[in-house]
Short mmCIF file of the C-alpha atoms (twelve columns), coordinates in Angstrom:
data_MODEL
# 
_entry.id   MODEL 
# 
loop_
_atom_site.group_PDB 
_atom_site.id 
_atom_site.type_symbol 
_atom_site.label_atom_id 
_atom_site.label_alt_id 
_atom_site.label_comp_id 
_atom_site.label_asym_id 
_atom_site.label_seq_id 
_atom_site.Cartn_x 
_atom_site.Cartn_y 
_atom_site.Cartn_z 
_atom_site.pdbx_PDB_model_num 
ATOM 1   C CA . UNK A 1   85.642 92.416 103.589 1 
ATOM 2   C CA . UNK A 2   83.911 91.941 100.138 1 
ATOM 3   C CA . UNK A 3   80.949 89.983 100.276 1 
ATOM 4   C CA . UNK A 4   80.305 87.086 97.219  1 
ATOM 5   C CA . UNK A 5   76.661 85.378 96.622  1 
ATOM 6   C CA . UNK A 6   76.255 82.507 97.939  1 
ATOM 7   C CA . UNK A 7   76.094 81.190 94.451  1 
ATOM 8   C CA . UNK A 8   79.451 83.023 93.717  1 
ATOM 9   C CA . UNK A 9   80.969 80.904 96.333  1 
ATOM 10  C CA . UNK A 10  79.271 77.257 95.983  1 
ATOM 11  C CA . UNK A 11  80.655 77.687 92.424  1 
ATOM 12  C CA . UNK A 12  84.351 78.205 93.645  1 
ATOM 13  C CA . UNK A 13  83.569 75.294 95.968  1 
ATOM 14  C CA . UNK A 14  82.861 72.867 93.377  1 
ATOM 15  C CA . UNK A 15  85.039 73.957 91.257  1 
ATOM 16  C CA . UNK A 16  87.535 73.233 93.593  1 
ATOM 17  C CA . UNK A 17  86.086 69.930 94.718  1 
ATOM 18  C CA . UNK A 18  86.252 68.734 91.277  1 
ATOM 19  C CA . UNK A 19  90.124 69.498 90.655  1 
ATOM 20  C CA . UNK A 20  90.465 67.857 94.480  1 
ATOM 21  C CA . UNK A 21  88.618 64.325 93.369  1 
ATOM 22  C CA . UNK A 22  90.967 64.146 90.453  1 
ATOM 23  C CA . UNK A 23  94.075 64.553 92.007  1 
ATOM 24  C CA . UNK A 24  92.471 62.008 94.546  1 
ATOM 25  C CA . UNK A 25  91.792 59.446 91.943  1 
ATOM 26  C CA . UNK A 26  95.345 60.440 90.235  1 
ATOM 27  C CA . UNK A 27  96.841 59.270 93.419  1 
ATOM 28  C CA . UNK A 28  94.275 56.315 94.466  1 
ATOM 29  C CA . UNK A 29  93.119 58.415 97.403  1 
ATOM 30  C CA . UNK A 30  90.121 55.669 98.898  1 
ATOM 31  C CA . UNK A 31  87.516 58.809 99.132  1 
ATOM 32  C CA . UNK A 32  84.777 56.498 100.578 1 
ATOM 33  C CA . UNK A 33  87.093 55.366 104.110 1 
ATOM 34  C CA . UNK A 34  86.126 57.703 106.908 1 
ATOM 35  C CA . UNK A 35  88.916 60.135 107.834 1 
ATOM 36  C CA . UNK A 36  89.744 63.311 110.057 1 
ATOM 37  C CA . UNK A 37  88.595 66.446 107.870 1 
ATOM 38  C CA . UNK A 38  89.218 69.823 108.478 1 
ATOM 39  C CA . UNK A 39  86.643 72.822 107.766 1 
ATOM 40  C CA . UNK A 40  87.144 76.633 107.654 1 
ATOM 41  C CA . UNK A 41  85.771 79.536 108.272 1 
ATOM 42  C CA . UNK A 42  86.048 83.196 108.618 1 
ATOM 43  C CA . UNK A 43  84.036 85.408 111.028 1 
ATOM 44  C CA . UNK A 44  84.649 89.121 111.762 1 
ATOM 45  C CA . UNK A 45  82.820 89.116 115.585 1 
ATOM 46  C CA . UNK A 46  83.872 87.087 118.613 1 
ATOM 47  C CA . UNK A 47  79.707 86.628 118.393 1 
ATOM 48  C CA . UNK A 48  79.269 85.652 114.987 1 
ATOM 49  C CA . UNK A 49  82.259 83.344 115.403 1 
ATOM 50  C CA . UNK A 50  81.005 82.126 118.479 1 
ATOM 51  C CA . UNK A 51  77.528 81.786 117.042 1 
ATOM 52  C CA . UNK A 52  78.915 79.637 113.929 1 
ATOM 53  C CA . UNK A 53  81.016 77.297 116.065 1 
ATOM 54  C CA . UNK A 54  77.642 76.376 118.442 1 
ATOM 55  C CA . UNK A 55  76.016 75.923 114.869 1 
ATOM 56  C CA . UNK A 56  78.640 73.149 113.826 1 
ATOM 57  C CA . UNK A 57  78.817 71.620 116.676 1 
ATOM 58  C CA . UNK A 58  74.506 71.244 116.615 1 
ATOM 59  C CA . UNK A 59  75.658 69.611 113.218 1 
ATOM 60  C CA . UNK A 60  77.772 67.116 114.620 1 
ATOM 61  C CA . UNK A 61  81.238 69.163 113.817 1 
ATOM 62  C CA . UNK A 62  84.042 69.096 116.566 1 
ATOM 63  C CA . UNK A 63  85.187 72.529 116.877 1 
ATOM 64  C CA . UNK A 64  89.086 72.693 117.294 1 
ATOM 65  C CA . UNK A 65  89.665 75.971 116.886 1 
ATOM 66  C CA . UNK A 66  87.262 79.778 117.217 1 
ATOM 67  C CA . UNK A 67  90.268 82.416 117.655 1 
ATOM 68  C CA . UNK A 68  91.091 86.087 116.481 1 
ATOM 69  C CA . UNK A 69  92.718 85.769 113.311 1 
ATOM 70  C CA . UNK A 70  93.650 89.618 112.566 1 
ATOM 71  C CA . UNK A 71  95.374 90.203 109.329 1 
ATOM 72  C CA . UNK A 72  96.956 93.832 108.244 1 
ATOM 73  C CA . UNK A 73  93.965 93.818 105.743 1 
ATOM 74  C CA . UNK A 74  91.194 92.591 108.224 1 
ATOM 75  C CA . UNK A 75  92.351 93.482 112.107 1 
ATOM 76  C CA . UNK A 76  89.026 92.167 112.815 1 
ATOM 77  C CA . UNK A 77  89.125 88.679 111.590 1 
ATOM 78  C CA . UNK A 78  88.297 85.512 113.408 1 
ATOM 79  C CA . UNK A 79  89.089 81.839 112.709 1 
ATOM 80  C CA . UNK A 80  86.832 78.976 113.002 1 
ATOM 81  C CA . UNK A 81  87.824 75.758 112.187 1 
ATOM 82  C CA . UNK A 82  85.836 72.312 112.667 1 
ATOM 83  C CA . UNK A 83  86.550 68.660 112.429 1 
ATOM 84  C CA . UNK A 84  84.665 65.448 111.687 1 
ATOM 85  C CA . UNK A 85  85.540 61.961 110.502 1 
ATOM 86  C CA . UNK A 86  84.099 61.164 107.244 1 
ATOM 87  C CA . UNK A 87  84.509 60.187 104.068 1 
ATOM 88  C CA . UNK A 88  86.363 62.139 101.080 1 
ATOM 89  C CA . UNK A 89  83.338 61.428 99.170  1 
ATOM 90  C CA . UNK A 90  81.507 63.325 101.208 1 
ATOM 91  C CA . UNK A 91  83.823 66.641 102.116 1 
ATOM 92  C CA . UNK A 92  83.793 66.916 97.944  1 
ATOM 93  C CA . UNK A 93  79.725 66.430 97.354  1 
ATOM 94  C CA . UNK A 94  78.139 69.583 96.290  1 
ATOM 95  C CA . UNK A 95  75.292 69.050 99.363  1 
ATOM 96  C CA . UNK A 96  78.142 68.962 102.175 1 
ATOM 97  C CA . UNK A 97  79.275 72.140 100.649 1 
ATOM 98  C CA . UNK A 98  75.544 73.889 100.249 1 
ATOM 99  C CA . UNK A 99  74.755 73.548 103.443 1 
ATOM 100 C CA . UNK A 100 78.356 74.817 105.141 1 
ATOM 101 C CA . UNK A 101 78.375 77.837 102.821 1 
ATOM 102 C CA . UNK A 102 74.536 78.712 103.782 1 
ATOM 103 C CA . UNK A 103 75.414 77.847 106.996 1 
ATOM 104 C CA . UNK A 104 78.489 80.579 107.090 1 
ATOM 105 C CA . UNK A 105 76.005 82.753 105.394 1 
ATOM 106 C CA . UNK A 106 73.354 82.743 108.037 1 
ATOM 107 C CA . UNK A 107 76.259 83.153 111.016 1 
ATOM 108 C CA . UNK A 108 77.644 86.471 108.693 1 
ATOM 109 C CA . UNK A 109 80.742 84.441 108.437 1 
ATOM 110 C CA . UNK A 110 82.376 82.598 105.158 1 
ATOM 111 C CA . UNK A 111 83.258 78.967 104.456 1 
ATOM 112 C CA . UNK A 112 86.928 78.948 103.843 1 
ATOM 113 C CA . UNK A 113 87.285 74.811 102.222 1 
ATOM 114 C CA . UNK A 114 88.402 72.038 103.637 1 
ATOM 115 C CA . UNK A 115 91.360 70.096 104.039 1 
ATOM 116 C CA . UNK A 116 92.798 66.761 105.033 1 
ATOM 117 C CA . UNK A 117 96.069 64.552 105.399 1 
ATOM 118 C CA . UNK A 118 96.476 61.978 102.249 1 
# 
């Protein structure tokens, strides 16, 4: 596993974000109504996963899913994945995505994105 800075990846993050809130407004997406939002994460301990799920959940996340992930690459993975209801707006603001990469950061884990039905 390479490691980026954290500034490395809140770049790719809002880079990201921006092309998502375009295509959003290309298709009239309402990114201010509240809606079920997927967030993900990579780990490479049963601890540090476990560790980083407690964290979201302190922060109000649902945790769906903390499982071995193995690839061929990275036998070692493991998959985090937490939910929460809120706006668009909010999954693509540049604080939202601070504090989940720090967050990943702190847990020696990385914050994946986010996705969501449209």
């Amino acid at each position: 596993m390479t490691h980026k800075s954290i500034a490395e990846e809140l770049s790719g993050h809002r880079n990201r974000n921006r092309e998502l809130r375009t295509e959003f407004e290309r298709r009239k997406v309402d990114v201010n109504e509240p809606r079920p939002i997927e967030f993900h994460f990579w780990s490479w301990t049963q601890r540090d996963a476990a560790l980083l799920g407690r964290s979201l959940y302190q922060m109000g996340f649902l945790v769906r899913r903390l499982a071995p992930a193995p690839t061929e690459d990275d036998p070692e993975r493991w998959a985090v994945e937490a939910g929460a209801k809120i706006p668009i707006a909010q999954a693509i603001g540049d604080e939202l995505a601070e504090k989940l990469v720090k967050l990943a950061a702190a847990e020696d884990a990385v914050f994946d994105g986010w996705g969501t039905s449209v």
